[in-house]
N, C-alpha and C positions, 0 to 999 in steps of 0.2 A: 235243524239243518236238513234230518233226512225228508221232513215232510217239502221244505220249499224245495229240496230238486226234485221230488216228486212230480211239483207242480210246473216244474223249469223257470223255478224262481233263482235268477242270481241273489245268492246270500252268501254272508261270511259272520264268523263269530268273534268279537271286538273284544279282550280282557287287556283292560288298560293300565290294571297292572304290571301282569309280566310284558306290557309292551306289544304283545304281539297279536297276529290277524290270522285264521284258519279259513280258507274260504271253500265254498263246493265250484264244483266243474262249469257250471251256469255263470258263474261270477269270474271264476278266471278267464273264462270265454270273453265275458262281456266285456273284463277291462283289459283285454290279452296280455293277460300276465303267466309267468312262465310257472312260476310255483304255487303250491294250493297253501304252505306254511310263509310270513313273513314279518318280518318287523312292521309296528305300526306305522314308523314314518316312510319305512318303503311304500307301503298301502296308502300311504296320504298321498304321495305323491305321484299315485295312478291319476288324481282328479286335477283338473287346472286350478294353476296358483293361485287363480282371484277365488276362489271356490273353499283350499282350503281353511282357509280363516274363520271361515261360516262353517265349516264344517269341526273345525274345534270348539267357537263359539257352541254348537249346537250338543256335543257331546260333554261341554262343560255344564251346560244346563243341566242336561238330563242327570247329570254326577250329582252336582248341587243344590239341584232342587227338587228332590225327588218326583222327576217328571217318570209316568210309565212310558209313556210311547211320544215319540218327535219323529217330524216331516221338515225335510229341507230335499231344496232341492240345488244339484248339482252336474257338469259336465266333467267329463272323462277327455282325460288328457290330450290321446292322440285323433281320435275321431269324432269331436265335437257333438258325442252325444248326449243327449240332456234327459236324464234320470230322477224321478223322483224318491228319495231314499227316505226310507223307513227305519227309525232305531227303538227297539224295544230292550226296556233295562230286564233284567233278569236277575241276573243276585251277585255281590261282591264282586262288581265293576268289572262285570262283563253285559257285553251290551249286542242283541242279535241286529244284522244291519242288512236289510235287502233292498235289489234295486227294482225299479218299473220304467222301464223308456216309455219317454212321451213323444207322443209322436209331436212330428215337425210340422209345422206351415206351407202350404201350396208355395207360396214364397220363400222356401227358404235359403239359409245362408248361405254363398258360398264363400270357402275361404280365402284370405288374400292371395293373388299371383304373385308367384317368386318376383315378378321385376318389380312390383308393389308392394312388398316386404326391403327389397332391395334400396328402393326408392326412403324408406320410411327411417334405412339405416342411415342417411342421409340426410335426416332432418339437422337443420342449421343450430345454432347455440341459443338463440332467441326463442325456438319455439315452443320450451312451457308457456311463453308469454302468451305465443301466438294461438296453442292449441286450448289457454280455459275456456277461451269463449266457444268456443265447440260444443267442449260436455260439460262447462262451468264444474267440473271438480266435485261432482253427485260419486257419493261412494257407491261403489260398484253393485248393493249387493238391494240398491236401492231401483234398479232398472226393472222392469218386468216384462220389456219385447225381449225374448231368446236373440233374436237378430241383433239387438243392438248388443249385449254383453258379450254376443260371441265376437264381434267386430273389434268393441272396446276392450274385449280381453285380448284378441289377438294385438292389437297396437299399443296399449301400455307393456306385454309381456316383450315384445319385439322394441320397444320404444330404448334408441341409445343411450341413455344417459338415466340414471336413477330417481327415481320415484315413489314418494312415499305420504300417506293418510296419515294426518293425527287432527286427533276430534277436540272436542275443548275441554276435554278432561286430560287431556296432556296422553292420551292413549293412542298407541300405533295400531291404524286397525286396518293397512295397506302397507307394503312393500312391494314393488317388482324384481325381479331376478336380478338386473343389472344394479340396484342398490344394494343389496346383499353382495354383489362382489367387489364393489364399493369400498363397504364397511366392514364386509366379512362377518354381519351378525344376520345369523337364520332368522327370521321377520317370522316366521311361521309358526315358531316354537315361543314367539313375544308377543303376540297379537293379544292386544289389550291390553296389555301392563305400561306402565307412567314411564314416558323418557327419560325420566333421569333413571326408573331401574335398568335400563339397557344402556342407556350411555351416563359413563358419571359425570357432574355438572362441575366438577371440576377442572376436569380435562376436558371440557368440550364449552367454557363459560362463552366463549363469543357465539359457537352457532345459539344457544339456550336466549342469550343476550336478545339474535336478532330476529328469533322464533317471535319470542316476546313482544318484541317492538310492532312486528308484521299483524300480530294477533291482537296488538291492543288497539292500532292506528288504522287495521284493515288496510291498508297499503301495500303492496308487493314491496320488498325488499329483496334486494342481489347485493352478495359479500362474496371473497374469496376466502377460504380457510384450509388449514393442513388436518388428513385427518391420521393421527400417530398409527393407527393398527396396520394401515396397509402402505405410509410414508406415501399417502398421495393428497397433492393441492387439486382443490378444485373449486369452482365455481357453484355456486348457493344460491337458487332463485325461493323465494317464500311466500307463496300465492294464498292470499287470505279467502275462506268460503262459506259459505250457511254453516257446513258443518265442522270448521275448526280452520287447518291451514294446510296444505298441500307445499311440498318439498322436493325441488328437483335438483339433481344435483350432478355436474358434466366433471367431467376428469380432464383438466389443463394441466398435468403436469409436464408432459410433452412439449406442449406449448410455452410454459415456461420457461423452458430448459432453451428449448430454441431462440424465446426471444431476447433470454439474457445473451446468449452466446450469439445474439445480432448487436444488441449492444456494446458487451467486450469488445466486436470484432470493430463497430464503428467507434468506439474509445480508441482503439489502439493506431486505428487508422488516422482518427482524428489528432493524434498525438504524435503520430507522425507527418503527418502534412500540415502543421502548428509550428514545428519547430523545424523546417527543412526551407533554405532560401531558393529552392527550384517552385515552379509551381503547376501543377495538375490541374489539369482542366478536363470535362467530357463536355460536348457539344452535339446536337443535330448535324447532320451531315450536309446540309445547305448553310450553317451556320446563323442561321435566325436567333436559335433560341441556346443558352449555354444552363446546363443540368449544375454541372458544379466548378470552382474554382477556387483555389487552396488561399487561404489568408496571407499565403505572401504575395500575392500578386501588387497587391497597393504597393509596397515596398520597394518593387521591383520597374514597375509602371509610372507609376505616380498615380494611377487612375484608383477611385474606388472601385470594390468589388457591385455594390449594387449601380453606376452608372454601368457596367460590364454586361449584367444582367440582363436592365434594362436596355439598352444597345450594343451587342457584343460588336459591332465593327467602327465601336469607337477609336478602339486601339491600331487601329490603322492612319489617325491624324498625330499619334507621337513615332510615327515611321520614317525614318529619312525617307527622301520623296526618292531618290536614286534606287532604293531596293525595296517599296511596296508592290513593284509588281513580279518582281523573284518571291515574294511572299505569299501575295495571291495565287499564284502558279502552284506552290507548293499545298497551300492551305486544299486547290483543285486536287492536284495527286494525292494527297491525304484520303482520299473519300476511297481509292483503289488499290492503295498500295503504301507504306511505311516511306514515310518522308522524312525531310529534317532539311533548314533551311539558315542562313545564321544572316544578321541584319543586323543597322543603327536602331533606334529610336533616340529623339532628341530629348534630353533634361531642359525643365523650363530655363535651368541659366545661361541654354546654349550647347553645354556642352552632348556628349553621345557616350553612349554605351552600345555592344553588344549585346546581341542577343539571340541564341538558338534554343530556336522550336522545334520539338519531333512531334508526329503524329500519326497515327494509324488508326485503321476502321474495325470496327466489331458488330458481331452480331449476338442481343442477348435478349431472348423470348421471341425470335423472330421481327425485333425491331436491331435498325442500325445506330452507331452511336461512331463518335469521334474520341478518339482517349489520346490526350498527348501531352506536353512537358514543357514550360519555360524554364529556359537556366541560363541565366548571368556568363558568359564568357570571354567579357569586357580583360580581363587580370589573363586571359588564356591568348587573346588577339595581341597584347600588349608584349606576352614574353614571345611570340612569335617572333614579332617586329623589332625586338632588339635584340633577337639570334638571327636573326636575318639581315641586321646592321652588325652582329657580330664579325657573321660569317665575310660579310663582302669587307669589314674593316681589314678581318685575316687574310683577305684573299688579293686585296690589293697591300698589305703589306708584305705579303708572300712573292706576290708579282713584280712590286718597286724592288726587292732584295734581288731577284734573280733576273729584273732587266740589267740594274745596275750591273751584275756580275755579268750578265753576256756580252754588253757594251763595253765593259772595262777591256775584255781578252782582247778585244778586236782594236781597241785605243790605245793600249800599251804598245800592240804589233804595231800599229802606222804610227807611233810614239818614235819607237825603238830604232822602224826605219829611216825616219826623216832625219833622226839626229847622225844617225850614219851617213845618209847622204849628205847633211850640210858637212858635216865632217872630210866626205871623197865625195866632193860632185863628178867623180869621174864615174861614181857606182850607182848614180843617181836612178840609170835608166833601170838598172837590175832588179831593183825594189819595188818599180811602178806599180807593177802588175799586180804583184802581191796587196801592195795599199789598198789602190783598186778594187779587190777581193774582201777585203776587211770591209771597207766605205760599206760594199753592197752589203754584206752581213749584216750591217747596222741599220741599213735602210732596211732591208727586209723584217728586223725586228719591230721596228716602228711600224712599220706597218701593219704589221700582225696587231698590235696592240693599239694601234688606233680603231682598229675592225672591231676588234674587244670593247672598248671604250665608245663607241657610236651607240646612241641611243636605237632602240629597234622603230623602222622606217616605217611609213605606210608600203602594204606589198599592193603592188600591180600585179592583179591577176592575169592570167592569159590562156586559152585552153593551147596544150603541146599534144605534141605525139610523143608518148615515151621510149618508142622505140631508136626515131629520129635523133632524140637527144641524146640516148648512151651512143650509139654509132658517132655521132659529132666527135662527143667528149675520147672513146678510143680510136677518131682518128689523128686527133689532135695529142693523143699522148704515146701512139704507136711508134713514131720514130725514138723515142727514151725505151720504150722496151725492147724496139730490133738493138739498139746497143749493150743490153744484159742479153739478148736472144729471148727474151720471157715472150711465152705462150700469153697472148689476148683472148679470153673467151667471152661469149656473149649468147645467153638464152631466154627467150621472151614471149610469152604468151601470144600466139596467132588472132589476127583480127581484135586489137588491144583498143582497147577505147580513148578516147583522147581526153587528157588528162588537166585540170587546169589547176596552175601553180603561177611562180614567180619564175622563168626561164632561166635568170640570171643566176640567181639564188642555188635552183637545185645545179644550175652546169658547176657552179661554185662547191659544191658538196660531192658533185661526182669527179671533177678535179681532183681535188683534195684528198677522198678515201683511195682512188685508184690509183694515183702518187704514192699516200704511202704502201698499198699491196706493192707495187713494183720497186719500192725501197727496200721493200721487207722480205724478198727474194732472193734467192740464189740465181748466177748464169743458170739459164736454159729453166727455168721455173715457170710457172703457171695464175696467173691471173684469171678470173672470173667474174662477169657481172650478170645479174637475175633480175628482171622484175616480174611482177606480179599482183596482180588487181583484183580487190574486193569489190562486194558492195559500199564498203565505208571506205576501204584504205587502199592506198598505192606502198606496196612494200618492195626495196630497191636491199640487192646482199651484193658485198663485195667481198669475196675469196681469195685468201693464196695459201698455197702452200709449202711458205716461210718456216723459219723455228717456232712461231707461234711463241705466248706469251704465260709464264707463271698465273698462278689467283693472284699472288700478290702485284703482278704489274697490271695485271685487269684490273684490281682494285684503284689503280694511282691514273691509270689513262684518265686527263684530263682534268687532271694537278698542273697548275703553271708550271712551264720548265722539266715538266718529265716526259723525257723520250728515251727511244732505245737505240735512236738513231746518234752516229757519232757525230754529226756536227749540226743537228736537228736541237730545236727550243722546246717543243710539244705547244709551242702556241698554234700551229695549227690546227692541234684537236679540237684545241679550246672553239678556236675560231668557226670551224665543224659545227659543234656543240651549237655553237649560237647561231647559227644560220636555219639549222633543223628546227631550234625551237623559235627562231623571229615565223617558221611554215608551220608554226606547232603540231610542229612531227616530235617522235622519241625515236636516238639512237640508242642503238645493242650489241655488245661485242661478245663475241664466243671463243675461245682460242684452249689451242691443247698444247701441250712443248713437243714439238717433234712433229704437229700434225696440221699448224696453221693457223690463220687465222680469218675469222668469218663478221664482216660488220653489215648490222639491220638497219635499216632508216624507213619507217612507219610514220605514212604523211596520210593525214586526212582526206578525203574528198572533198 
């Protein structure tokens, strides 16, 4: 040792029994390693990994064959220098080992660029296939351009997925790094012992199986297998070659995991849109083409799912003709915005059914899609309609009850009276008036209740001036309020647009409400009338400053027969009621006890 650093030879002295490596200063230079004492496999692993295998191979000879002196030659791990090493035996398996760099070629190598390493981390799942025909699978140690083993070492040591030499004595005489983490068995400590000594053929009989098959047929063979030590699936390509069979091997367990839990996820799904009578659709957004539609749809349509497919606006010929084009309209909003739209379709035997559609747009990968719902609400239409034959059953039996009784009062009094007078026609004249009084009562009620009872009219439109019309209507009701003394007010937006309605209709509504504000006063009280114009709506408020009304009588305004007036029906409300909505406007009452009371009439443009 002292003589090679004499000479500035990197040497070091190998005893391979205790394992360990002493090197001189020259050597640790060379392979810039920190310490001049270390374990032998620390020392192996100064050299590139395709390197050291030849390099046990070559100290296994010289052990058991009593060789004096062997030449191999080798690269150093991190600087790609290529040394020719010299091992002289010495006595009781110690062996002196120096190096010589050789120099390089005009040409020489450079190492891969990070983005072409990065590139390489990125090879696809196919390309052992792709890459034998490259290097056809010549074991490494068989090359003799420096350039190319440096190239082919940096790309199998970098290469993703595991890699491994056996020759056809069933001997591993290649590993890469990434199949040792793998498998978790050091390759380098095995190099040249028979597969089944490193893995037992017991536990491993499928891979051994399809080694076999590959190396007897020479045909590539790919399997998937679990390997127990590291509890990972993977994928098993078996590339047959001159010199045995080459072994790659990708880690799917990942991929596994993810593609059962896409499975699971379309079972569960599938399992529920199987057994659900609504049905799920996704479609393109012009609707050409439909992606998917739930097995209940035939059921629900009558139509197959594959005529659907094939022409998704089939289903627009079992549409009642009256709402295909509410449908179309909506199926248009669909593409911008959450719709829902509800229709017939006719059954071949004539008959219809219900049916509401929602739908809404999505965006997934930067494509858009349509996701929306059929659902059956034929049984939903039908209990509407016989609560709403309930209601008007209750409402005119509520009605026939309290005309009868308002008729009766006033039939008993001119009853009562007549029989008096035939009794003293001397007092005949005394009771006219009063009859008189009664009659009208009774005409009044008929009348109210014929207006009730009138189908709603076609409206004649007409543009008015709103302002023109409240003025009319308080001055035709001014002289009833100079008799309570009640204050008339009237406030109205400047420069008011003119307004088109039904004339008749709204004077009839403002009649009406301002009638009862000056019923529902005190002498010397206060009335008010508002209007006020939208974009969309003409909104009309009548005020007083009356006792105002409980919740509970707000609740009952416009129940047959409830007023709070004393000798009042509340068919006028009613009657109210219906004229706002034949203008489909909505009334609103607001009232406080002690503070009045306020009614809205909200009429369209």
């Amino acid at each position: 040792m002292d003589v090679l650093s004499l000479n500035g030879t990197p040497a070091c002295l190998l005893d391979l029994k205790m394992q360990t490596v002493t090197l001189n200063q020259e050597m640790q230079g060379a392979l810039q390693l920190k310490e001049t004492d270390m374990s032998f496999s620390q020392w192996v692993r100064s050299f590139r990994h395709t390197g050291q295998h030849r390099l046990q191979q070559a100290l296994h000879q010289v052990l058991t064959e009593g060789l004096r002196e062997f030449v191999v030659q080798l690269t150093d791990r991190d600087n790609f220098q290529q040394y020719k090493c010299t091992m002289v035996h010495l006595t009781n398996g110690q062996i002196a080992f120096s190096l010589k760099g050789i120099k390089q070629e005009s040409f020489s190598f450079e190492p891969l660029l990070p983005s072409q390493e990065d590139h390489l981390q990125e090879l696809p799942s196919e390309t052992p296939n792709r890459i034998m025909g490259k290097f056809n699978l010549l074991h490494l140690s068989d090359y003799t351009s420096s350039q190319i083993k440096h190239r082919m070492t940096h790309i199998v040591d970098k290469f993703p997925h595991g890699l491994a030499v056996i020759n056809h004595n069933w001997e591993v005489t290649y590993a890469n790094p990434k199949m040792e983490e793998l498998t978790k068995v050091p390759f380098f400590k095995n190099y040249y012992k028979k597969l089944w000594e490193i893995f037992s053929i017991e536990e491993h009989y499928d891979f051994f199986q399809h080694y076999l098959r590959a190396m007897e047929t020479q045909e590539t063979v790919e399997f998937e297998g679990s390997i127990k030590e590291t509890n990972l699936e993977v994928k098993v390509t078996v590339h047959p070659t001159e010199l045995g069979i080459t072994v790659f091997l990708q880690d799917i367990t990942q991929y596994n995991k993810h593609l059962q839990a896409l499975k699971d996820s379309e079972e569960r799904f599938a399992l529920l849109a199987n057994n659900m009578t609504d049905v799920f659709w996704i479609s393109q957004p012009d609707y050409e083409e439909v992606h998917y539609i739930s097995p209940a749809f035939q059921s629900l349509f009558g139509i197959s799912r594959h005529e659907v497919f094939s022409d998704p606006r089939i289903i627009l010929h079992s549409i009642h003709e009256n709402d295909r084009d509410s449908f179309t309209d909506a199926l248009d909003r669909m593409k911008q915005e959450e719709c829902e739209v509800d229709y017939r379709i006719i059954n071949p035997e004539g008959t219809y059914k219900w049916i509401r559609t929602k739908g809404f747009p999505v965006d997934y990968h930067g494509k858009s899609y349509i996701l929306g719902i059929h659902e059956d609400v034929t049984e939903y239409k039908e209990m509407l309609e016989l609560r709403e034959k309930s209601q008007q059953l209750s409402t005119i039996t509520q009605m026939s009850a309290g005309i009868a009784h308002e008729i009766k009062n006033p039939l008993t009094a001119i009853k009562g009276f007549l029989q008096i007078g035939a009794a003293n026609p001397e007092l005949r004249d005394n009771y006219q008036e009063i009859i008189l009084d009664e009659v009208n009562r009774i005409e009044a009620i008929v009348q109210d209740f014929m207006m009730l009872s009138k189908p709603k009219s076609s409206i004649q439109l007409e543009e008015v001036d709103p302002e023109q019309l409240v003025s009319y209507v308080l001055r035709l009701l001014e002289p009833e309020a100079n008799e309570k003394k009640i204050l008339l007010l009237f406030e109205c937006e400047t420069d008011m647009e003119k307004f088109e309605t039904e004339p008749k209709r709204l004077n009839q509504i403002l009649i009406n409400l301002v009638k009862n504000a000056i019923d529902a006063v005190d002498v010397g009280g206060e009335v008010g009338v508002n209007i006020s114009m939208s974009t969309t709506h003409l909104t009309l408020s009548v005020t007083d400053n009356g006792p105002g009304l409980s919740e509970q009588e707000l609740n009952k305004i416009g129940e047959p027969f409830f007023t709070t007036k004393e000798k009042g029906t509340g068919l006028g409300v009613m009657v109210t009621k219906k004229i706002v909505s034949d203008l489909n406007g909505v009334i609103d009452y607001e009232s406080q006890i002690g503070k009045g009371t306020t009614v809205f009439v909200h009429l369209p443009r």
